[in-house]
TIRO-374631 format. One record per residue (C-alpha): residue in one letter; chain; x, y, z. Coordinates in steps of 0.1 Angstrom, whole numbers, plus 2048, in hexadecimal, padded with zeros to 3 digits. Layout:
// residues N
res,chain,x,y,z
a,A,X,Y,Z
...
END
This chain:
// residues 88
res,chain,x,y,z
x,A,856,7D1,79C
x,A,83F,7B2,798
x,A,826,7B6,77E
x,A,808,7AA,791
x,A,80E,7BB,7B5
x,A,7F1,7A7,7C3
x,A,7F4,78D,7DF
x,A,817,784,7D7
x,A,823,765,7E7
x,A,843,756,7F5
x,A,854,77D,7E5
x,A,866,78A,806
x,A,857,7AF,80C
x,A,866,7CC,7FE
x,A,876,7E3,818
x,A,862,800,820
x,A,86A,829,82E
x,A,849,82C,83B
x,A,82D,816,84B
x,A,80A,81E,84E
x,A,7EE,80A,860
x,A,7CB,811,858
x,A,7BF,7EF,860
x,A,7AA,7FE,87B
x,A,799,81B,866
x,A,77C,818,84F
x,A,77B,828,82A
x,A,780,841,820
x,A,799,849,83C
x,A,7B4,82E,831
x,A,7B5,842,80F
x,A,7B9,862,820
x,A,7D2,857,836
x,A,7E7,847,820
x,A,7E6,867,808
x,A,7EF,87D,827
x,A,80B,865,82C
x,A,815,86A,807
x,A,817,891,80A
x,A,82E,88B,821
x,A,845,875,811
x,A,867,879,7F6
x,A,866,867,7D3
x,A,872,84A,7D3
x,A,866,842,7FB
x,A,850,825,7FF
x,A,834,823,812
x,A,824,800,822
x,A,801,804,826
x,A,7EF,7E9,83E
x,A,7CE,7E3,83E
x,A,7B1,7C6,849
x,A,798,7C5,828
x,A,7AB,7B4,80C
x,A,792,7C9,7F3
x,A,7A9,7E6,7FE
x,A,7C5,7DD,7E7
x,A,7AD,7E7,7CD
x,A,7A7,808,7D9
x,A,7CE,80D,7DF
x,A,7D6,802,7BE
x,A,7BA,81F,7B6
x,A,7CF,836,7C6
x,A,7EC,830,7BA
x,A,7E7,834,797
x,A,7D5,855,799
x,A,7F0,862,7B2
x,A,80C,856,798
x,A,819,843,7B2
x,A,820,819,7AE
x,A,818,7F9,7C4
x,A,837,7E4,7C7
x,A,828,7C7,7D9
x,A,80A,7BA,7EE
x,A,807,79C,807
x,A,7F1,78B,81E
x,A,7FF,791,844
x,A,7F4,77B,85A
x,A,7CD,78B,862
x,A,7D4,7A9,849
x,A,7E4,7B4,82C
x,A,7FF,7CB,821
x,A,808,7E3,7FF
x,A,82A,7EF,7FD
x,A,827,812,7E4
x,A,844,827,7D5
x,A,83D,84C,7D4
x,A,847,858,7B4
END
């Protein structure tokens, strides 16, 4: 783990179990969806979230520290962004 997940650059990206794109969806769906997505998944899975508004990060790093859970990196992608997340 990096200790500042934010905008990391020139890391290569973690690899992931599950994908999730609410780049589409306004708030507070991409919350919900990714916590769906959660429920669904083992410890130790990880879950890369992508998503248009870079103040998302925020609310996924939100997230994860209420759910227990831990962001293992975050980059830019081209016209969005991405946060990998280990379910613990």
């Amino acid at each position: 783990m990096s200790p500042d997940p934010s905008e990391q650059q020139g890391e290569m990206a973690p690899a992931f179990d599950r994908s999730l794109d609410v780049r589409s969806m306004n708030c507070p769906l991409p919350i919900l969806k990714t916590k769906a997505e959660f429920a669904r998944m083992q410890a130790g899975e990880v879950l890369k979230v992508s998503y248009q508004q870079q103040q998302y990060v925020k609310e996924i790093e939100m997230f994860s520290r209420q759910t227990g859970n831990q962001v293992i990196h975050t980059q830019a992608e081209g016209d969005h962004h991405s946060t990998w997340i280990e379910k613990k």
